[in-house]
N, C-alpha and C positions, 0 to 999 in steps of 0.2 A: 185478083183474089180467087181462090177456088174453094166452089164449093163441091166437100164431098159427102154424098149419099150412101152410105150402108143399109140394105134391104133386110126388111124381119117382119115380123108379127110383134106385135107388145105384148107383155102380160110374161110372170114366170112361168105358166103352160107351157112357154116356146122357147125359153131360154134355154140356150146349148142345145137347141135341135140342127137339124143341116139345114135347114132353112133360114136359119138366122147366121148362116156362116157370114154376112153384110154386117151384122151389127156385130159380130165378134172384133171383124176387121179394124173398125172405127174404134170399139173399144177399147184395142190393142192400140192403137194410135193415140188418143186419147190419153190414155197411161202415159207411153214416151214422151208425150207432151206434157202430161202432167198438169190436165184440163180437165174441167169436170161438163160433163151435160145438163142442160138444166130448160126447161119447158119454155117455148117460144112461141112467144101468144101471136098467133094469128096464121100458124105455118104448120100445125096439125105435128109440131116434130120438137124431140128433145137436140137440142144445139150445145156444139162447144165451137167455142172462138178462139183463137190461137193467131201466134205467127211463128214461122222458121224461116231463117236465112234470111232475115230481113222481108218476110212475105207475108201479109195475112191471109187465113185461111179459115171455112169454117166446117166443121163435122157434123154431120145430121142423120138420125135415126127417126123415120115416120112412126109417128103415135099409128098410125093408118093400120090396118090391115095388109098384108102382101098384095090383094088384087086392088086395092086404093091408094099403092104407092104414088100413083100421079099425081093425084090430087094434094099431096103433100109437099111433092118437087115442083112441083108449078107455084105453090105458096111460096117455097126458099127460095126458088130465081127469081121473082116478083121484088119478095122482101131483099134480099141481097142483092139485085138486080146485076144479075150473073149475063156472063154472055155464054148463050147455052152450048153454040160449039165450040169457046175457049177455055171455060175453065167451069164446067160441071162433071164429074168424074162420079159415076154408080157404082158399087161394088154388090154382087151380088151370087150366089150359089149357081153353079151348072152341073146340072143334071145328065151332059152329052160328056163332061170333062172327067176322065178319072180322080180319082180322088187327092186332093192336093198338088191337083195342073194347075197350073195358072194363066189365060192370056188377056191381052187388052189390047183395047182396037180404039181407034178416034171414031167408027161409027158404026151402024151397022144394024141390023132386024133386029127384033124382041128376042127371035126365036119362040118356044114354048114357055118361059117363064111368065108367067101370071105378074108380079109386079113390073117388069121391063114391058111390057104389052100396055099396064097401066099409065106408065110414064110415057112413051110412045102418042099413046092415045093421045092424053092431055096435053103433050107439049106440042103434037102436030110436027113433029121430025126426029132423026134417026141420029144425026151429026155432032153426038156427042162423045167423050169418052167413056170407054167403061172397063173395068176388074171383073174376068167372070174366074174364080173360082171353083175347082174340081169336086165333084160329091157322088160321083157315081162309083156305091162301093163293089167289091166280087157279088157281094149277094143283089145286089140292082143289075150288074150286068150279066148274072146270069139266072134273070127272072126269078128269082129263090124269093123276092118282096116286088110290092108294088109299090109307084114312085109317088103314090099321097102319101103311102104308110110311112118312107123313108123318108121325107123330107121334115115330117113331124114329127119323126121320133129323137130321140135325145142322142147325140154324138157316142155312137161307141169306144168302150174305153179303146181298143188296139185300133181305132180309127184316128184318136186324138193329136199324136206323134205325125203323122200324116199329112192332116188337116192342117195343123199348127204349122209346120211347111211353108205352105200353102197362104195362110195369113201372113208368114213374117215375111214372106218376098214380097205383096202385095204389100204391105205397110213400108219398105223399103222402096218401093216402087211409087207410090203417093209423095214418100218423103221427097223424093228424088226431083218428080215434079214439080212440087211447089217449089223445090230452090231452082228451077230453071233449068234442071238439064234438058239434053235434047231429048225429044217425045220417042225419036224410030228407036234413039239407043234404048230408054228403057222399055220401051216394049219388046226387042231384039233381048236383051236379057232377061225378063219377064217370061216369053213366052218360049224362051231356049231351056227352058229348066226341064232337070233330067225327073 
């Protein structure tokens, strides 16, 4: 069973900022599933439960804060008692990735991100899956904003076509996994995108 984490802030403040590009992900999955999220007591996160292809799966969005995303992912492997390097999958915004790249890797550093550094921390290893999603737009990369201001600010509309990209191969990529494909191929098409 896998569980996957989309990374955000809660609250409408943050929704459709590029920081919540994790919880759009989910949410876009969610839909295709045609699940809904709903508060799971004891795990700090709204959850949807599902299955595809004969697989159950479940989707989770931390109530937490970005820099207290660990402490939420250490509740769902607990509760779901997930094996964390078989089937836990993060999806979350990069800040190094252009905007609407997509890669994913079975392990690997935090990097800079504040919630992957969180979950890190608290899980005590590195050796999981994870979606990092592109948001580094022309004005980020060429210093024109600073990268607290952009990550909290609301999706531009001529970003959104982009972004969106960016989501649905990452939702095809999730899909892909939970029915069993092989992991190098979807990453090989995942992270070969033009």
């Amino acid at each position: 069973m896998y569980l996957i984490v989309g990374l955000g802030n809660p609250g409408i403040k943050y929704k459709s900022t590029y920081h919540n590009i994790g919880f759009m992900t989910v949410d876009k999955l969610a839909k295709e599933f045609k699940i809904k999220f709903v508060k799971q007591k004891g795990t700090d996160s709204h959850v949807a439960e599902g299955e595809y292809k004969g697989e159950r799966f479940v989707l989770a969005k931390p109530d937490t804060f970005m820099n207290l995303s660990g402490n939420a992912v250490k509740a769902l492997v607990k509760k779901y008692r997930v094996d964390v390097e078989g089937e836990l999958v993060v999806i979350y915004d990069d800040a190094d990735l252009p905007l609407g790249k997509t890669r994913m890797r079975e392990e690997g550093s935090a990097g800079s991100h504040n919630g992957m550094r969180s979950i890190v921390g608290m899980l005590g290893r590195t050796d999981f899956k994870r979606i990092r999603i592109g948001m580094k737009t022309a004005e980020l990369a060429e210093k024109d904003v600073k990268l607290i201001d952009l990550v909290l600010s609301k999706v531009d509309y001529e970003d959104k076509p982009i972004l969106e990209e960016g989501i649905n191969a990452s939702v095809e990529a999730v899909k892909d996994l939970i029915a069993g494909k092989d992991i190098q191929r979807i990453e090989e098409v995942l992270n070969r995108r033009k």
